[in-house]
C-alpha positions as CSV (number, residue, x, y, z in Angstrom):
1,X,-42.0,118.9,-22.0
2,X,-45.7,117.8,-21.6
3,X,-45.8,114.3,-23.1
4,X,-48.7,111.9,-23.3
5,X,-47.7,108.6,-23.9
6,X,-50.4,106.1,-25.3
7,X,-50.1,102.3,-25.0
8,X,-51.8,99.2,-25.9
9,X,-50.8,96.4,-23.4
10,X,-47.9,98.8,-21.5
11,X,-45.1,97.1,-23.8
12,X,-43.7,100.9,-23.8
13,X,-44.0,101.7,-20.2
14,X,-40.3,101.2,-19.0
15,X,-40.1,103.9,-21.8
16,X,-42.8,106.4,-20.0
17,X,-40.9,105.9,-16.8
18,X,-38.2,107.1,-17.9
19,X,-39.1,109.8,-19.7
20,X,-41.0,110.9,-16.8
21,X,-37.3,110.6,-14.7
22,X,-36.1,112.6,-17.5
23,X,-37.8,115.9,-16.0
24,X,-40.6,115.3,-18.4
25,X,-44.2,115.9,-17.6
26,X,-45.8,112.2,-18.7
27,X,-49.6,111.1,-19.3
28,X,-50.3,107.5,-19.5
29,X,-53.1,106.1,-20.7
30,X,-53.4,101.9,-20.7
31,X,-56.0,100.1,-23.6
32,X,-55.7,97.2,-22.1
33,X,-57.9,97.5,-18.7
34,X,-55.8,94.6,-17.0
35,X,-52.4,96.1,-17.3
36,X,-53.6,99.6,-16.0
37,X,-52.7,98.4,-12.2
38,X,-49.2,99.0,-13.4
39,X,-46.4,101.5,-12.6
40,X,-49.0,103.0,-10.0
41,X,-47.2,105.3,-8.0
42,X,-44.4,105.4,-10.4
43,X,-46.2,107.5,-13.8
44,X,-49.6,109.6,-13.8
45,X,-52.4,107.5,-15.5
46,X,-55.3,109.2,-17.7
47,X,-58.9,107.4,-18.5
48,X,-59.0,108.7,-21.5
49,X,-56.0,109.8,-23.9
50,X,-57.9,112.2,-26.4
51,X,-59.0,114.4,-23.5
52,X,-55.9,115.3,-23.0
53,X,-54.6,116.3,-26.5
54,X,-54.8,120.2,-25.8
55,X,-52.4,120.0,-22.7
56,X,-49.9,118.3,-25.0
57,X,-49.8,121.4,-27.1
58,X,-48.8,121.4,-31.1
59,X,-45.5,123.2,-30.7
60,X,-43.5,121.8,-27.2
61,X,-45.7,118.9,-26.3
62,X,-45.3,115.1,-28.1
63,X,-47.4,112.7,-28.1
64,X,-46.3,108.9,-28.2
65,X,-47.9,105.5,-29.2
66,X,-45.7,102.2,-28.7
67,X,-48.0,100.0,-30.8
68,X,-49.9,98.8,-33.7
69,X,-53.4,99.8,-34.3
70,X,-53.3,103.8,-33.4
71,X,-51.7,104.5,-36.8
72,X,-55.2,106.2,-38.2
73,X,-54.6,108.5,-35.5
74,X,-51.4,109.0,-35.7
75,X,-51.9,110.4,-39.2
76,X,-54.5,112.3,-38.3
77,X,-52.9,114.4,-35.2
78,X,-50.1,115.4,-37.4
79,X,-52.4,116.4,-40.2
80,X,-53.6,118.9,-37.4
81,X,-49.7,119.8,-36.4
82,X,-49.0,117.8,-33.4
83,X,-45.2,116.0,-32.9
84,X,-46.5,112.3,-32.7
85,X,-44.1,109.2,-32.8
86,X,-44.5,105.7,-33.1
87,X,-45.8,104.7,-36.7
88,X,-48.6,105.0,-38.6
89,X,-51.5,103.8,-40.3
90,X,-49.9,102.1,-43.5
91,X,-46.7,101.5,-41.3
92,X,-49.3,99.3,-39.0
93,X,-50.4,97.1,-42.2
94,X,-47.5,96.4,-43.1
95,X,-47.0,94.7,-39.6
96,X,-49.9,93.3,-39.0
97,X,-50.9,92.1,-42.7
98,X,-48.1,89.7,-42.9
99,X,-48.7,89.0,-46.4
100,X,-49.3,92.8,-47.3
101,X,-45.7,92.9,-45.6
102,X,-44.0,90.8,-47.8
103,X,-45.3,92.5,-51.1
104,X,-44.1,95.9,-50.1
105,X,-40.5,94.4,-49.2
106,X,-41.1,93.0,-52.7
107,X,-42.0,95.9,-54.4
108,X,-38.7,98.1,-52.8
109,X,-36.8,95.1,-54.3
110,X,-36.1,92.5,-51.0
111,X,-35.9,89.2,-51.6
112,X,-38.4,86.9,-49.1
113,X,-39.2,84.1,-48.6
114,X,-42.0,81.9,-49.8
115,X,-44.9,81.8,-48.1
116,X,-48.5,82.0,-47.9
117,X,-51.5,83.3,-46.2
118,X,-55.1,81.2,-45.3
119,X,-58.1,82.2,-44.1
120,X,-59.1,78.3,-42.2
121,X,-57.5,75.7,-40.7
122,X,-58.5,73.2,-43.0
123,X,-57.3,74.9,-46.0
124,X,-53.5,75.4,-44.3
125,X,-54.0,71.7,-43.7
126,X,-54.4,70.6,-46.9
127,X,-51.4,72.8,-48.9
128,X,-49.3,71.2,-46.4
129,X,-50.3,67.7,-47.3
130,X,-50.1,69.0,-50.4
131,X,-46.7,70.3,-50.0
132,X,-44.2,68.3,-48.0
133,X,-41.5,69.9,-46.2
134,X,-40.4,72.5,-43.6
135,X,-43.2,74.9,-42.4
136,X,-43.6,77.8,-39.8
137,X,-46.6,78.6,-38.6
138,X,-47.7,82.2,-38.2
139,X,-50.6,84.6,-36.9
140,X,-51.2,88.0,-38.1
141,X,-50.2,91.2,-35.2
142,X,-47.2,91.4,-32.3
143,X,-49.7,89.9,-29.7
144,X,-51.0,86.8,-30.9
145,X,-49.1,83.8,-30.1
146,X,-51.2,80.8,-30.3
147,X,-50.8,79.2,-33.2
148,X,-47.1,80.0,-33.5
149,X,-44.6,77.0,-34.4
150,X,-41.3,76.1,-36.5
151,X,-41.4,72.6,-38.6
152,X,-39.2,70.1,-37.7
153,X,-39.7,67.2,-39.7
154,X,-39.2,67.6,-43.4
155,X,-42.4,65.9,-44.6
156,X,-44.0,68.2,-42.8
157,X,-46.2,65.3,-40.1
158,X,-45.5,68.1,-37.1
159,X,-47.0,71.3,-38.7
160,X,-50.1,69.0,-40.2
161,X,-50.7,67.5,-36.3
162,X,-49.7,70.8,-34.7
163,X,-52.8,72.4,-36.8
164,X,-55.2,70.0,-37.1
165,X,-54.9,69.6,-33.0
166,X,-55.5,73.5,-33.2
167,X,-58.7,73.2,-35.4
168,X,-59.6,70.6,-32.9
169,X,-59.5,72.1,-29.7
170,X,-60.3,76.0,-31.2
171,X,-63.6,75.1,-33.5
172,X,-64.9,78.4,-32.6
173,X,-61.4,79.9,-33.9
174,X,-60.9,81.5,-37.3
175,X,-57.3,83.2,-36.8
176,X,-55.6,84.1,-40.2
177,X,-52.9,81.5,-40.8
178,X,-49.3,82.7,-42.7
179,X,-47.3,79.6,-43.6
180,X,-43.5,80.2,-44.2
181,X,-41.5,77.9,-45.9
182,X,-38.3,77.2,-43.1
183,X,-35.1,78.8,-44.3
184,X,-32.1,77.5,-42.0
185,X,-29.6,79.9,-40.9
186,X,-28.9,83.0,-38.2
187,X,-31.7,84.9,-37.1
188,X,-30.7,88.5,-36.6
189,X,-32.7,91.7,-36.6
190,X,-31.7,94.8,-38.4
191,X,-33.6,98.4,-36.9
192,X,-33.5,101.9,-37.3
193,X,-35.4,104.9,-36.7
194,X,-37.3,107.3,-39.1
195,X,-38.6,110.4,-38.9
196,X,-41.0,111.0,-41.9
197,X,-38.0,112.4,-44.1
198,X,-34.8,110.0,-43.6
199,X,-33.2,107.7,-41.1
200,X,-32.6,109.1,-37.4
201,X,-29.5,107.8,-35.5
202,X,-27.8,104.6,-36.0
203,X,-28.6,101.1,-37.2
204,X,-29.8,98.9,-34.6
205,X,-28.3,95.3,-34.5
206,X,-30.6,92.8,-32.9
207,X,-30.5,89.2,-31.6
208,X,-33.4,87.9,-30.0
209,X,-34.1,84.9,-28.0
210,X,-38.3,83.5,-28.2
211,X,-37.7,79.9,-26.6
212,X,-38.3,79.9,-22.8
213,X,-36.0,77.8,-21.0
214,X,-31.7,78.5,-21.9
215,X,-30.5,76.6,-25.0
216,X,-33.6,77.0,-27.4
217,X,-35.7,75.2,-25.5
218,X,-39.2,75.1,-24.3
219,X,-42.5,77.1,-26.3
220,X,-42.0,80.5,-27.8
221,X,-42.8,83.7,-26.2
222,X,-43.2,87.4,-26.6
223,X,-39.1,87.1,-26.0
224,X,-36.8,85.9,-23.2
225,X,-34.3,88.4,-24.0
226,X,-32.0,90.4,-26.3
227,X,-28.4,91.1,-27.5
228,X,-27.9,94.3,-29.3
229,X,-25.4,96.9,-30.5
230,X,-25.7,100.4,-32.7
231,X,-23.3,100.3,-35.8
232,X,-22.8,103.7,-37.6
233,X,-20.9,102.3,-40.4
234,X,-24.0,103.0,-42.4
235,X,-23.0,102.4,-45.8
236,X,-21.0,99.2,-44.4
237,X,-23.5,97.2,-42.7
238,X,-24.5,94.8,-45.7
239,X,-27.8,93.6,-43.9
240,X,-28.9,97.3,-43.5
241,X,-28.2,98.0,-46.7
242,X,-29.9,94.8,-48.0
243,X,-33.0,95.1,-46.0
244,X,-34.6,98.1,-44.4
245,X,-32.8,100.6,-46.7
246,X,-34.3,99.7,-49.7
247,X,-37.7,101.1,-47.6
248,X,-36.4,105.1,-47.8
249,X,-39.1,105.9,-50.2
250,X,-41.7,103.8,-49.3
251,X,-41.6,104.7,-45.5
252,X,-41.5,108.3,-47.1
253,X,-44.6,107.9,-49.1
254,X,-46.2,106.4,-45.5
255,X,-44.9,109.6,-42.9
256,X,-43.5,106.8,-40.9
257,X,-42.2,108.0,-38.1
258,X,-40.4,105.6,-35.6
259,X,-38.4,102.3,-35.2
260,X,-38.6,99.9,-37.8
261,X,-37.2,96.5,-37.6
262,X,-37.1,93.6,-40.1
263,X,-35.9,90.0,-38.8
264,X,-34.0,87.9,-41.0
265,X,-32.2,84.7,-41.2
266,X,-29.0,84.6,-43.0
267,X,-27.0,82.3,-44.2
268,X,-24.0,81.8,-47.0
269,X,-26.7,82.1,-50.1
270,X,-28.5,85.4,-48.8
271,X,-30.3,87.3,-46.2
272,X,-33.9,86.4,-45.9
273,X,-36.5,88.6,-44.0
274,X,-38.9,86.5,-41.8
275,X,-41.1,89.8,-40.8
276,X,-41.5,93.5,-40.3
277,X,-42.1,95.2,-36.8
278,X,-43.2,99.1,-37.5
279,X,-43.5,99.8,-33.8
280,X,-41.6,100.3,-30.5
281,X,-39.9,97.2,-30.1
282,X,-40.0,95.0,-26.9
283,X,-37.7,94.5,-24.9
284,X,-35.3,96.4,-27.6
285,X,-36.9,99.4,-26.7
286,X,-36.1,99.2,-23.0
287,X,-32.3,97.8,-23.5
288,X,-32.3,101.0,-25.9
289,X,-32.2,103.0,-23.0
290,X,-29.2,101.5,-21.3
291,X,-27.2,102.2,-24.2
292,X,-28.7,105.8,-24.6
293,X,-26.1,108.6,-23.4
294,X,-28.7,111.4,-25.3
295,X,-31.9,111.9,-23.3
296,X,-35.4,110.4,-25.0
297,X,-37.3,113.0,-25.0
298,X,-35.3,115.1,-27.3
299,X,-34.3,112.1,-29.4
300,X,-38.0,111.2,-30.3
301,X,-39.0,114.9,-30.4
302,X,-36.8,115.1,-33.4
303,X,-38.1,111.6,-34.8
304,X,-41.7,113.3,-34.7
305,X,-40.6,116.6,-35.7
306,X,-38.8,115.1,-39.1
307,X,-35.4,116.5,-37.9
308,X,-32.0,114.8,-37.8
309,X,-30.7,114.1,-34.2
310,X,-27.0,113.0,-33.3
311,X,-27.7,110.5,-30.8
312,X,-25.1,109.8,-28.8
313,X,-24.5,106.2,-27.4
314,X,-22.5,103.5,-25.7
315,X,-20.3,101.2,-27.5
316,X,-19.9,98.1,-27.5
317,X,-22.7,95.0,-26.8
318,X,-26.2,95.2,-24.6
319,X,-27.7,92.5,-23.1
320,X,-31.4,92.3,-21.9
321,X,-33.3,89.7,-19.9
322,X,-36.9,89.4,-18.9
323,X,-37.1,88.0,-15.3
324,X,-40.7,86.3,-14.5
325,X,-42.6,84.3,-12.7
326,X,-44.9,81.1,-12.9
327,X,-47.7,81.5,-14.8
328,X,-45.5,83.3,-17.2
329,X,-46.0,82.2,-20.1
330,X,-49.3,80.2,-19.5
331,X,-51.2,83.6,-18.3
332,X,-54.6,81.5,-18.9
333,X,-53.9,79.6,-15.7
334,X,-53.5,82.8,-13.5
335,X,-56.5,82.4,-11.4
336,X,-55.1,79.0,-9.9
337,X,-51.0,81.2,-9.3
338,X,-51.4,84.7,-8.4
339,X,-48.4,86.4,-8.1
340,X,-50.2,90.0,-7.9
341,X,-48.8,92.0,-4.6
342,X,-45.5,90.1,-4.2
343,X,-43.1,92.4,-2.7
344,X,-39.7,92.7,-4.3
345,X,-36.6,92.6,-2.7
346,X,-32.8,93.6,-3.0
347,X,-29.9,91.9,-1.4
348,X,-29.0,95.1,-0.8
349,X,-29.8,99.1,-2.2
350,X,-29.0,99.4,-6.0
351,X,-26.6,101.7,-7.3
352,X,-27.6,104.9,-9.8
353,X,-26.1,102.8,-12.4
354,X,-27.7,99.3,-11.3
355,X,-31.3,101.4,-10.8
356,X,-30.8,102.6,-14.7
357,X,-30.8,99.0,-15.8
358,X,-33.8,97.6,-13.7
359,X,-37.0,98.2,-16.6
360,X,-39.9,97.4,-14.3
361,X,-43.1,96.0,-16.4
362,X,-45.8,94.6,-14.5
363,X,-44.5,96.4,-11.3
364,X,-45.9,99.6,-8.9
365,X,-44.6,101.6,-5.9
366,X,-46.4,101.6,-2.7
367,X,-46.8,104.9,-0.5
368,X,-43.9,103.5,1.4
369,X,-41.9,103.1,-2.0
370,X,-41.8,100.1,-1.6
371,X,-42.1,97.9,-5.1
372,X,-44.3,95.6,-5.7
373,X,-46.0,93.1,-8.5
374,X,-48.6,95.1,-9.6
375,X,-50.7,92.0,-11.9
376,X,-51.0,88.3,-12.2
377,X,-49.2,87.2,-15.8
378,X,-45.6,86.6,-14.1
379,X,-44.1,89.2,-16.3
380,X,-42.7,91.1,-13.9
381,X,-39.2,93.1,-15.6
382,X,-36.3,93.0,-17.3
383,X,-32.5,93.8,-16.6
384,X,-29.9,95.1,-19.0
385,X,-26.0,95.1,-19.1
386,X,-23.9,97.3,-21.4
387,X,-20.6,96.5,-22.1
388,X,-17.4,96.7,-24.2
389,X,-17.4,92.7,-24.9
390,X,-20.9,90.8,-25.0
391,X,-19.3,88.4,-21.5
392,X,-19.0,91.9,-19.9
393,X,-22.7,92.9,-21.0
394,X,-23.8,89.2,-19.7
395,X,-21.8,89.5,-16.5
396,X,-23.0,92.9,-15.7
397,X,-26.6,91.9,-16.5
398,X,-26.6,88.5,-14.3
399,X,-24.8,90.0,-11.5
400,X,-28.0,92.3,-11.4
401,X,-30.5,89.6,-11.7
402,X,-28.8,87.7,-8.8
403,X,-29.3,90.8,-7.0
404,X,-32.9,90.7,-7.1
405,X,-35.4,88.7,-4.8
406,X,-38.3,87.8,-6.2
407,X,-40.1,84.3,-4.8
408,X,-40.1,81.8,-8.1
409,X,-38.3,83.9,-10.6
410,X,-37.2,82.5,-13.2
411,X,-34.8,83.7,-16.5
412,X,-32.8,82.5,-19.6
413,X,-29.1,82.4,-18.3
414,X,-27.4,82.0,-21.7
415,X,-28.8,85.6,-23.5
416,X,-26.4,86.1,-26.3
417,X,-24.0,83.1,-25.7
418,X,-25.0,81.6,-29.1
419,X,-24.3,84.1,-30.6
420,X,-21.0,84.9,-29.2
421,X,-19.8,81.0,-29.9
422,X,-21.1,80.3,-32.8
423,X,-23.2,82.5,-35.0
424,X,-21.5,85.8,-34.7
425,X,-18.5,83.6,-36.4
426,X,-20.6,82.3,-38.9
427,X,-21.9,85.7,-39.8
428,X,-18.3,86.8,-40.1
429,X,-17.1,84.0,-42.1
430,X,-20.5,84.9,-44.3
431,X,-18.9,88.5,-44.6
432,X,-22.1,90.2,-43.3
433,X,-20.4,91.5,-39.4
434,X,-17.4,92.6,-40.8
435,X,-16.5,95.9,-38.6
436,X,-17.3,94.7,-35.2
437,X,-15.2,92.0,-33.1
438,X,-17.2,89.5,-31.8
439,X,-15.2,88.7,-28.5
């Protein structure tokens, strides 16, 4: 199958890799200029995407986007009969909008939480003075990251310095400010693909882990890693059925046609989504593919084709982990630590199965095949473990870490183990995980 694969900043490109290992015939094409040095030697790279359209072809061909902000034209190319996956346009708003979000989870009758949107620093500033207690700080799309941070202290003195330190030092800086009120609990992502008409495959359990260092520690990122497993028990799954569900119509009335996700915290009083994510999700999307039997390509053919798909899967519990290396996650001081061209070694040659759960990101392959880091943000990849218990997928996934040299590297070593000692429990005691064991 001719496929052309479009990306924003490569978040999707483990994904393109694959499919290209699949037997498919892949066309990349990069936005963002700086990650184009990427997976050289490893997938075929275009200049420019739309000039390749006609190869894709309107009946065989599919055409892929893995972000935000090519919904338009998502909408468009299957107006003129071509099998396109990833979103689209309103499926983007509701996304990036944060506030725009939240009233279309309340109109399919979600409840959310509190909170409120601001156009300036100084006007955030003064509601919070205003209104004394727990706040989170957030910024409008998946990529920025800056202004980002959860209250502490409940008259609210950390969230006032955090922002009036960011008006300080960013005058020329008008970012759109969302201030949630802090809701204490378990967060836990609930996920599932659509394909225009209904739900595709099953629902995706998620647990992610922002903080950098291992305990919760340390500034948020993009994500240090991921626990995950599928649950088919549809009409079971209470947070499913509480959250995402209620979007049938609406996602419907929109030709969505992807993954959705909506992150909540839960506790004993209710499940409370924090945001939606109308996109490829990162590094979900990549530790999807360790617990894929069914190859991708037909899976999301039949997402963009509006047909149902019985995908077939591992059981049990996935762990992912991003491996990286200083200046991760202080990319601004690259020039002064550049990791670009460090070789990467093995202890010794993987195995098929060990190779299937490397997901290369900022990486390439020399003419020697040699790999190699391919850019300067210390995001190099991610490894994956599947397993029957969530210990055997963290075993499986460290063991694999271990195994690879990189100078500096750095990872989280406790993906999933707070979950598996204490908030999985809780969750069960809350009777939301009642059909899976824990352990």
């Amino acid at each position: 199958m001719n496929i052309l694969f479009v990306s924003e900043d490569l978040s999707g490109g483990d994904l393109a890799y694959r499919l290209k290992k699949e037997g498919n015939k892949v066309r990349l094409f990069i936005h963002d200029k700086k990650q184009r040095k990427n997976l050289k030697g490893m997938v075929d790279q275009v200049e420019k995407w739309g000039d390749h359209i006609n190869w894709v072809g309107k009946k065989k061909g599919l055409i892929i986007f893995d972000s935000t902000g090519f919904g338009e034209h998502q909408d468009r190319l299957r107006k003129e009969g071509y099998s396109v996956v990833g979103g689209s346009a309103m499926g983007d708003k509701i996304e990036d909008d944060r506030h725009f979000g939240k009233e279309i989870m309340e109109q399919c009758g979600i409840i959310t939480i509190p909170s409120f949107p601001f156009r300036c620093l100084d006007e955030a500033i003064n509601f919070v003075k205003k209104n004394r207690e727990e706040w989170v700080i957030k910024q409008n799309g998946h990529v920025s990251k800056i202004y980002n941070y959860v209250g502490q202290m409940s008259d609210a003195r950390d969230v006032i310095d955090v922002l009036e330190t960011y008006k300080k030092n960013n005058k020329r800086d008008s970012h759109y400010i969302e201030l949630q009120k802090r809701i204490r609990g378990v967060e836990i992502g609930v996920a599932r693909y659509f394909n225009g008409n209904d739900w595709v495959g099953p629902i995706e359990m998620n647990v992610e882990h922002k903080s950098l260092c291992s305990g919760g520690l340390g500034p948020k990122t993009y994500e240090m890693g991921t626990l995950m497993w599928y649950d088919d028990a549809i009409d079971k799954n209470i947070l499913f059925q509480l959250t995402i569900a209620k979007m049938k119509s609406y996602l419907q009335s929109i030709n969505f046609r992807g993954d959705i996700d909506i992150n909540c915290i839960v506790n004993e009083s209710g499940v409370y989504p924090l945001e939606v994510t109308a996109r490829f999700g990162f590094p979900s999307t990549q530790l999807q593919s360790a617990l894929h039997i069914s190859p991708w390509g037909e899976f999301l053919k039949a997402v963009a084709d509006g047909k149902s798909y019985n995908l077939r899967y591992r059981k049990g519990f996935g762990i992912i982990v991003v491996i990286a290396t200083p200046p991760f996650p202080y990319v601004a001081i690259s020039k002064r630590y550049n990791v670009e061209g460090t070789r990467i070694f093995f202890t010794s040659p993987l195995t098929k199965q060990e190779e299937k759960n490397v997901h290369f990101e900022e990486v390439s392959r020399d003419s020697k095949g040699a790999y190699y880091i391919s850019s300067s943000s210390g995001f190099v990849l991610n490894v994956s473990g599947v397993g029957k218990s969530i210990r055997e997928a963290q075993n499986k996934a460290y063991r694999l870490a271990e195994k690879i040299i990189i100078p500096k590297k750095f990872y989280r070593n406790d993906i999933g183990t707070k979950f598996l000692e204490r908030e999985g429990n809780l969750l069960k005691k809350w009777r939301y995980l009642q059909n899976i064991d824990i352990q």
